[in-house]
PAZAGU-585884 format. One record per residue (C-alpha): z, y, x; residue in three letters. Coordinates in steps of 0.001 Angstrom, whole numbers, plus 500000, padded with zeros to 6 digits. Layout:
N
ZYXala/...
***
This chain:
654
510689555281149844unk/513607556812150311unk/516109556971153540unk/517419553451154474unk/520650552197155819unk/520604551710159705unk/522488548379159157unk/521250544910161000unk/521772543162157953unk/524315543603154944unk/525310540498152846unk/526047541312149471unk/528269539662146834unk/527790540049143443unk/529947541366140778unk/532877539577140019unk/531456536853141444unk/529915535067144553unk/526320535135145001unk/525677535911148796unk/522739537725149845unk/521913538159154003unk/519770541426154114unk/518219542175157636unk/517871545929158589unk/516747548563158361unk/516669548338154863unk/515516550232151337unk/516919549378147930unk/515644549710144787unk/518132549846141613unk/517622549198137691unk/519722548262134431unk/523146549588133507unk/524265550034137667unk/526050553216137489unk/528346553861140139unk/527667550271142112unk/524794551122144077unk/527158553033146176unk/524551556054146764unk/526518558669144919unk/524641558284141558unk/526734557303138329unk/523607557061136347unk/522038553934134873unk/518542553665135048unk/515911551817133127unk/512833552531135461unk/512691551111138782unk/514458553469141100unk/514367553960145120unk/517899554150146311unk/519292556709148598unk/522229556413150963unk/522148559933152691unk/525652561309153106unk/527330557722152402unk/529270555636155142unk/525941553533154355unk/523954555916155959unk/523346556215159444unk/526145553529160217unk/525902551186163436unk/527248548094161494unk/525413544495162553unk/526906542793159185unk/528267543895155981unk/529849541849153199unk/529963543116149932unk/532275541775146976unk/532001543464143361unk/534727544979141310unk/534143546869137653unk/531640549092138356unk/531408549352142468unk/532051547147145655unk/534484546763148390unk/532423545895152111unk/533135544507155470unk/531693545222158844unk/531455542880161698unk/534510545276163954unk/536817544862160106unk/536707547794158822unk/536157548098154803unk/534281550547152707unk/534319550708148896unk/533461552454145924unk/532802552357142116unk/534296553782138862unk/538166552975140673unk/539470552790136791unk/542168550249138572unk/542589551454141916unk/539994549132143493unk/538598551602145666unk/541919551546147729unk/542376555384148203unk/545396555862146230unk/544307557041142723unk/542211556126139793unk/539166558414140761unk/535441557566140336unk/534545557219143654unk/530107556844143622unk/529831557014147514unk/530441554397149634unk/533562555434151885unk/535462553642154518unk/538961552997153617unk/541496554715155409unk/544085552558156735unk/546685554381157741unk/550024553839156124unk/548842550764154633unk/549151546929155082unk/545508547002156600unk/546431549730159319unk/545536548618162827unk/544274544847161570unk/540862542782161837unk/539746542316158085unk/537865538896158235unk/537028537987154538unk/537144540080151654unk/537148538920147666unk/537098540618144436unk/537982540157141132unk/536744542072138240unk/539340544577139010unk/541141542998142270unk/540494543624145725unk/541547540563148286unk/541387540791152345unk/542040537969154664unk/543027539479158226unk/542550537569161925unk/546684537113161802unk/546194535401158244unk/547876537882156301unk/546492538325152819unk/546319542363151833unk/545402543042148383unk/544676546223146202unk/543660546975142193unk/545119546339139033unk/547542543210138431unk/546572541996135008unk/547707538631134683unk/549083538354138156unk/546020538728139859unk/547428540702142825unk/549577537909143970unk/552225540602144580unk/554954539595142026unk/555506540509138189unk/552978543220137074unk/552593545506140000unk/550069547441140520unk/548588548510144103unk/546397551401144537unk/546556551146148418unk/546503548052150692unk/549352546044150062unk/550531542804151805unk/551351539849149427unk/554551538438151141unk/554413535124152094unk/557845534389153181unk/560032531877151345unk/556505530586149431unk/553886527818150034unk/552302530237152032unk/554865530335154835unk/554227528454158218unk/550112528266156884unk/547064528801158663unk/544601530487155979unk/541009529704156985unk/539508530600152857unk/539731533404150808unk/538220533334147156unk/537891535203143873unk/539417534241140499unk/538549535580137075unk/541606537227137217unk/543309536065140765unk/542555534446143771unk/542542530934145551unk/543418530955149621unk/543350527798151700unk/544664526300154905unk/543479524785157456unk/544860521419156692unk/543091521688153281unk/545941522595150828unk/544989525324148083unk/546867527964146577unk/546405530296144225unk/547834532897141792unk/546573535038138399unk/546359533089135128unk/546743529605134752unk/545470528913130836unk/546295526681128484unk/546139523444130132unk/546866525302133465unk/544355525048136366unk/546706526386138999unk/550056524562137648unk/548755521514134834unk/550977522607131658unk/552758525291133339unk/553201529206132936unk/550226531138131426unk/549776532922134195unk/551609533466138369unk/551926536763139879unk/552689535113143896unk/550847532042145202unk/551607528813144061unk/550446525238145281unk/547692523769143629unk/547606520081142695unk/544704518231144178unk/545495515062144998unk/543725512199142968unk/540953514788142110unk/537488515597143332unk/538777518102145573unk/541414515850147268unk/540308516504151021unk/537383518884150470unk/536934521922151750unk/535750525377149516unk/532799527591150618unk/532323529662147684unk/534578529885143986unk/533095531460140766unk/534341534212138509unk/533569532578134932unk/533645533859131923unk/536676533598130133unk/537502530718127417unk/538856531149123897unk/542230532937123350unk/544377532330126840unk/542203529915128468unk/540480529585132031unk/538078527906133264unk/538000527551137468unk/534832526687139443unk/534691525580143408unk/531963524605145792unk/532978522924148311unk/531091522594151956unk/529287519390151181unk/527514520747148259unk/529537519339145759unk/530211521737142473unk/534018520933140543unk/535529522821137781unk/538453522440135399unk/540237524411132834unk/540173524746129295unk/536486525048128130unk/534792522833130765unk/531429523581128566unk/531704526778131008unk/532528524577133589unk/529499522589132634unk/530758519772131587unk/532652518465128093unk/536247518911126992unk/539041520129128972unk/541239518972132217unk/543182520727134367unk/542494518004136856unk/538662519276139210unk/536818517086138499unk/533015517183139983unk/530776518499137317unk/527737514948136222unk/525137516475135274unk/524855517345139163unk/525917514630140258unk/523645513871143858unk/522391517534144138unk/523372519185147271unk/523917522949145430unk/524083525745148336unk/524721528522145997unk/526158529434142612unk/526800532432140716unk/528623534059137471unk/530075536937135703unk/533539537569133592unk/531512538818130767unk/528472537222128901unk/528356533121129988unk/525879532632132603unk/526103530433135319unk/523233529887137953unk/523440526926140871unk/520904526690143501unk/520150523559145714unk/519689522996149315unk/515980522069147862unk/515941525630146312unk/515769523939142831unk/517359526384140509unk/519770524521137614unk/521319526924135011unk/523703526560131989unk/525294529360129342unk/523722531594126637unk/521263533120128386unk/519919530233130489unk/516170530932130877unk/515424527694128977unk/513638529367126404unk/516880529643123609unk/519297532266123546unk/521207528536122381unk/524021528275124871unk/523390525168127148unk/526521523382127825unk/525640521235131118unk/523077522288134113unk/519771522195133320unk/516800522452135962unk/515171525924135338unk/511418526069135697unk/510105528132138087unk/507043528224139842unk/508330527664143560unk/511405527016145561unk/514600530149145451unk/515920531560148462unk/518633533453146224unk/519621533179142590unk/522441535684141009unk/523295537016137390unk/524224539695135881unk/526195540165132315unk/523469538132130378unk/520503538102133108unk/519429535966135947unk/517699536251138804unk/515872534038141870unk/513853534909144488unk/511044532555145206unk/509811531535148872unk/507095533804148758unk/509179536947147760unk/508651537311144163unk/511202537990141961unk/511982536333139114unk/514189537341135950unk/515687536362132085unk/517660536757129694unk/518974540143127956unk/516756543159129157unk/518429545782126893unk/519446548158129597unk/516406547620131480unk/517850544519134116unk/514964543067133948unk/512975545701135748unk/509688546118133697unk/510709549600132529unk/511512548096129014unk/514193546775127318unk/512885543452126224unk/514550540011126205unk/512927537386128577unk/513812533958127204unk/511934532505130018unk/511606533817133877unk/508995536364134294unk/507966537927137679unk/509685541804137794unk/506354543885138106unk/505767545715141073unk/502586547147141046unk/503046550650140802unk/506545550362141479unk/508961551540144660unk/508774547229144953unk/504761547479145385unk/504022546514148473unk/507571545775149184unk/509280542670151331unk/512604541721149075unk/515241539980151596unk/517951540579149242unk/519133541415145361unk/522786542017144464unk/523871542204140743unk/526334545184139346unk/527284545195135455unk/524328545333133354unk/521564545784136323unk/520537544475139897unk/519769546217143413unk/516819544679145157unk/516654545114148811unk/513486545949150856unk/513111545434154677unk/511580548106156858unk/511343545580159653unk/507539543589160607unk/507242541852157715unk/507800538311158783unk/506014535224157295unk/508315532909155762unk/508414529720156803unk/507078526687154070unk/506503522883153509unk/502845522685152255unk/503146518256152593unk/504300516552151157unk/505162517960147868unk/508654518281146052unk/509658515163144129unk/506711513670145659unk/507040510014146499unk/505086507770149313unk/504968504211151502unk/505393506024154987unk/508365505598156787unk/507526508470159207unk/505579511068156781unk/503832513735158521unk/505132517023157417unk/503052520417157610unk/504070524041156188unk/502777527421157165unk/505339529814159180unk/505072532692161393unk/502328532289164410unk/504261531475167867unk/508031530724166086unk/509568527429166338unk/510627525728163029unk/513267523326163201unk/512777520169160624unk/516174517992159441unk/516860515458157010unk/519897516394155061unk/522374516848157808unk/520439515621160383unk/517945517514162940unk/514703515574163032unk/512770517880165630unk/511236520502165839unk/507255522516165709unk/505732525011167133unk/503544527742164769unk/500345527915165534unk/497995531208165833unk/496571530371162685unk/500312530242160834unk/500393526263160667unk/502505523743162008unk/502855520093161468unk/505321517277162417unk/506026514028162443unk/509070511950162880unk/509283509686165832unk/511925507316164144unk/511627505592160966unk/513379506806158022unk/515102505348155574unk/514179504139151877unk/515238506137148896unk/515543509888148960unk/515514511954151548unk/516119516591151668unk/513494517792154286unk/514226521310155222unk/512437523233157931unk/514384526715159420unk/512069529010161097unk/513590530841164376unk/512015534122163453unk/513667535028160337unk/515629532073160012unk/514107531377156457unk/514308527646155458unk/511765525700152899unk/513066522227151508unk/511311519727149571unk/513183515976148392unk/510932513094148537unk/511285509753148182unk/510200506808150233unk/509389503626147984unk/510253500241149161unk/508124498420146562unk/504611499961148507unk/505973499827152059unk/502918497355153976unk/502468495303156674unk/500562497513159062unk/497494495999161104unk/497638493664164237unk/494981492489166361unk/496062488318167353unk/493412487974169632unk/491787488466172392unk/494238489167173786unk/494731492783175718unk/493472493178179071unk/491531489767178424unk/488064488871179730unk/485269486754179025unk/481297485423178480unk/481194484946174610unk/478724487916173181unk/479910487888169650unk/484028487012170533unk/485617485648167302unk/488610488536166539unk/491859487439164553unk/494494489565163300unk/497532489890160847unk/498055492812158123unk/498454493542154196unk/497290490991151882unk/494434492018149990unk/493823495010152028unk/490600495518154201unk/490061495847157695unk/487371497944159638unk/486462496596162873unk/484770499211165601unk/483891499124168880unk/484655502176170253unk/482655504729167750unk/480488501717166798unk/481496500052163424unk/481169496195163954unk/482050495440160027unk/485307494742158249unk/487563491434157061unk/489449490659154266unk/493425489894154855unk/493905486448152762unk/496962485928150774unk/499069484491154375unk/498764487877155960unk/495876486521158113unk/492040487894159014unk/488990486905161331unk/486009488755161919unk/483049487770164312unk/480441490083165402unk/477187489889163887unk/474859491112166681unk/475677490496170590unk/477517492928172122unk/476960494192175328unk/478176493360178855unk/481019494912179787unk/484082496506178825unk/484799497230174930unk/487890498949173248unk/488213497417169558unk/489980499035167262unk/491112497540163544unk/491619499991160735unk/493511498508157486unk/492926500806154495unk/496058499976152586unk/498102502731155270unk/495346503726157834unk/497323502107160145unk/495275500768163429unk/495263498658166560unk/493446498007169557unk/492713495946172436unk/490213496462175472unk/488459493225177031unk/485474492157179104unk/482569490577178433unk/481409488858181796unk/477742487423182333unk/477663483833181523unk/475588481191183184unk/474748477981181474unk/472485474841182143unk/469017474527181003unk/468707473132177577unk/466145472013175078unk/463607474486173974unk/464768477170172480unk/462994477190169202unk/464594473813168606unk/467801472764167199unk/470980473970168684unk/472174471657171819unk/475128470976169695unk/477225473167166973unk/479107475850167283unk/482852474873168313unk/486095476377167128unk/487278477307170180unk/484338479895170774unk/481564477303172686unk/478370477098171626unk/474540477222172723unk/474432480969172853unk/476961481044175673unk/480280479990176958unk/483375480421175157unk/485218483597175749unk/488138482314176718unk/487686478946177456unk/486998477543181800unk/483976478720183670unk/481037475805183736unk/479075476575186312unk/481487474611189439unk/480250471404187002unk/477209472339186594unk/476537472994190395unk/477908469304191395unk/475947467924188435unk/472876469689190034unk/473555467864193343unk/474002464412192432unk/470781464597190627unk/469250465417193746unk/470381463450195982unk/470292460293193274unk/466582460994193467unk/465826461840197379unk/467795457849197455unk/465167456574195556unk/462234458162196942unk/463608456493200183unk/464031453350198807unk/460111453186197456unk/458519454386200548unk/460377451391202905unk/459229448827200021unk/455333449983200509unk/456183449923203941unk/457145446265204048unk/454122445349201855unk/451824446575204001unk/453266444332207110unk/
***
């Protein structure tokens, strides 16, 4: 493999668009398809085979950087380390490489500052365009850099910028604002404030996303309308470069921090959804599907969303739903597990599953697909690796450039991923507190929520498992499980749904009661539970028998051999959940007065409050204070009339 960049981790955006990718260092990369000068390794060749990436004499190389962000232009990148510095490179046909002239520029390079807008500030976010560079500084000024088409630099009429240049925000919405978002446009860029507003600048189309029915295009920011939309009081995490529409149109995508996925414009079919509106509206065939990630490009129509749930939905020409047909809304892509990443190039996908394997469609006629052929995948396929620079390899990260893709290997321990093993996806159940298990890495703590909310948490055991269970009930209806591992902070999700129409009554034990003691041998047992379900009755190990709940919820079950003296723990199992309950009593010796002969009838039958000629009822008084007294009456009824008979012989014989 060849030498790796010293970095911590690099996150990586993908051409003209926004697919983010958090790579953990010390990493290798591994390039094919139409890449040219975007790898940023000095190489301006494309290359069908798989090929190992090396960043030897690059600002990539060697460099003490904890984070770097990377946003595509035409042919290269722009980056950002964690201390705000910027490095770029690429073909530079507009300037986007920020050095002052239109050369091809294959090596990554820091930027130098000096003279320009950028000297001695803090970049915090950078964006690009397909041929516009965009940086958001910690005093919220907005530098930007590349070629103006349309407006896109924000700068005013056509100008173009080959160095950093400030877009002024004096006298415009901008003035007075506190910019917390910066975010590509097709051609443009959207900023915006703390309080919520947007803005934006580039072209506007023909039904005019930035301005409804106004100029085709703004070269300085302008306010966008939001109020009475979907994005009326949301908040953007991510925008999407999309493909243009027919003739002067646009078509603008958002997703906004709850998960929530809005376009408008004037072919919302890119948008995925019908028609056109220059009003965001959020797009239905999503609608309830928390998406965490989505991706484009400006050239062929792709577009690729993926869910908190890692379910991967897709829409354009090359869609992976077996048609080179262009789908017009999002369709759920089948894969074989949950993604961790999805991106696209011009006319290919690509997702990474949970257990590191690669998937990839669509147009392979440059070799983006990574097989070492140039054959169409209408459907994902796994990109080989046997063989390959990926054999063997951990992927923790894929970035897309023109035409091709550069997959990212760690040199780190290889890390096991964290997973939900039970229950499954789109599984549905009766319990209100289901017991989850996965697999993770042995000794790391995985952290389990519920949507938004932190259920607790698990420890891995040496074997790689770990199971939990809530401690609270949760609700009916559907529910996003998602368990984050502390090691490697990957996540697993899975949505289930908990059915109201099977919850059940769980099992109760009526009496005796706990604690309770007692004479009766075979102790009548009474309970409540399902209808229709049965209950197992043990004591302790021992199984007694079972009982059948009747239609009122009820059950009773009486031994069927004397137990013994003592104390007993019973237990009652109902099958319908497995739910249980027990009680401990006593069973006391009992003593009783001499009766008839045994092998005779019964003294009298048995009673329903437990008494009977086998002994005493178990919870009923003690008889043996009666049966004492009774005892001496008897006696001293007869000693009387023993005295009695011996005074009458007595007087007989005088």
């Amino acid at each position: 493999m060849a030498t790796a960049a010293s970095l911590a981790a690099v996150i990586v955006a993908a051409t003209g668009g926004t697919a983010i990718a958090v790579v953990p260092g010390p990493f290798d990369a591994v390039a094919f398809g139409e890449v040219g000068t975007a790898i940023g390794d000095g190489t301006t060749s494309d290359v069908i085979d798989q090929t190992a990436v090396d960043f030897t004499g690059t600002d990539l190389d060697g460099a003490s950087l904890e984070t770097v962000s990377l946003a595509g232009t035409i042919g290269g990148a722009v980056a950002l380390t964690t201390d705000g510095r910027v490095l770029a490179w690429g073909l530079n046909y507009y300037g986007e490489v920020g050095d002052g002239t239109t050369t091809a520029q294959p090596r990554a390079t820091f930027i130098d500052t000096a003279g320009t807008a950028l000297d001695g500030k803090t970049v915090t976010q950078i964006a690009a365009s397909a041929s516009s560079v965009f940086a958001l500084t910690s005093d919220g000024s907005i530098v930007t850099w590349g070629t103006s088409r349309g407006g896109s630099l924000g700068l005013g009429a056509t100008t173009e910028a080959y160095r950093p240049t400030e877009i002024p925000t004096a006298g415009s919405p901008l003035e007075g604002k506190t910019l917390t978002g910066l975010f590509p446009r097709t051609d443009g860029a959207f900023v915006q404030a703390s309080d919520g507003s947007l803005y934006g600048w580039g072209r506007n189309g023909d039904v005019g996303t930035l301005v409804p029915g106004g100029a085709p295009s703004y070269s300085t920011p302008v306010a966008v309308q939001t109020t009475g939309s979907a994005l009326e009081g949301k908040m953007i995490a991510q925008a999407v470069a999309l493909p243009y529409a027919a003739g002067t149109g646009v078509t603008d995508m958002v997703l906004t921090t709850e998960g929530e996925l809005i376009s408008w414009g004037d072919d919302l079919g890119i948008g995925g959804q019908p028609g056109s509106s220059s009003t965001p509206a959020a797009i239905p065939a999503l609608a309830g599907v928390v998406i965490e990630a989505v991706d484009s490009r400006p050239g062929e129509y792709l577009v690729i969303a993926r869910s908190t749930s890692g379910r991967v939905y897709t829409w354009g020409k090359w869609a992976g739903q077996n048609s080179t047909d262009p789908v017009r809304e999002p369709t759920l892509l089948d894969l074989p597990l949950p993604a961790t990443e999805v991106a696209s190039s011009n006319g290919a996908g690509y997702a990474l599953m949970t257990d590191g394997t690669l998937y990839a469609w669509g147009d392979g006629s440059r070799g983006q697909l990574g097989g070492g052929v140039q054959d169409d995948a209408l459907t994902p396929v796994p990109v080989p690796t046997s063989g390959t620079p990926l054999d063997g390899a951990n992927i923790v990260g894929i970035a897309t450039f023109f035409w091709g893709i550069v997959v990212y290997t760690s040199q780190a321990a290889v890390v096991t991923p964290v997973d939900i093993t039970a229950p499954e996806n789109d599984s549905s159940g009766t319990a209100l507190r289901p017991q989850i298990t996965g697999t993770g890495e042995p000794g790391s703590t995985v952290t389990i929520a519920d949507g938004p909310d932190t259920l607790g948490t698990a420890e891995v055991d040496p074997d790689g498992a770990w199971t939990f269970t809530p401690t609270t009930d949760l609700r009916l209806g559907e529910h996003t499980l998602t368990a984050t591992q502390d090691a490697d902070l990957s996540t697993a999700s899975v949505t289930i749904t908990i059915d109201a129409a099977a919850i059940v009554t769980p099992v109760n034990i009526t009496a005796p009661a706990d604690g309770s003691s007692g004479t009766a041998l075979r102790p009548q047992i009474t309970g409540t539970g399902e209808p229709g379900s049965t209950v197992t009755l043990t004591d302790g190990p021992d199984t007694l028998g079972t009982a059948e709940v009747d239609p009122d919820g009820a059950w009773t079950f009486t031994p069927t051999t004397d137990l013994r003296l003592g104390e007993h723990t019973l237990t009652a199992t109902q099958d319908a959940d497995l739910s249980t309950a027990s009680v401990t009593i006593t069973i006391n010796a009992a003593v009783v007065t001499p009766g008839p002969d045994p092998t005779g009838p019964p003294v009298g039958p048995d009673t329903t409050d437990g008494r009977s000629s086998r002994g005493l009822a178990f919870t009923g008084s003690d008889a043996l204070p009666l049966s004492l007294a009774a005892g001496l009456l008897l006696a001293a009824g007869i000693g009387l009339m023993v005295l009695r008979s011996r005074r009458s012989n007595r007087n007989l014989q005088l």
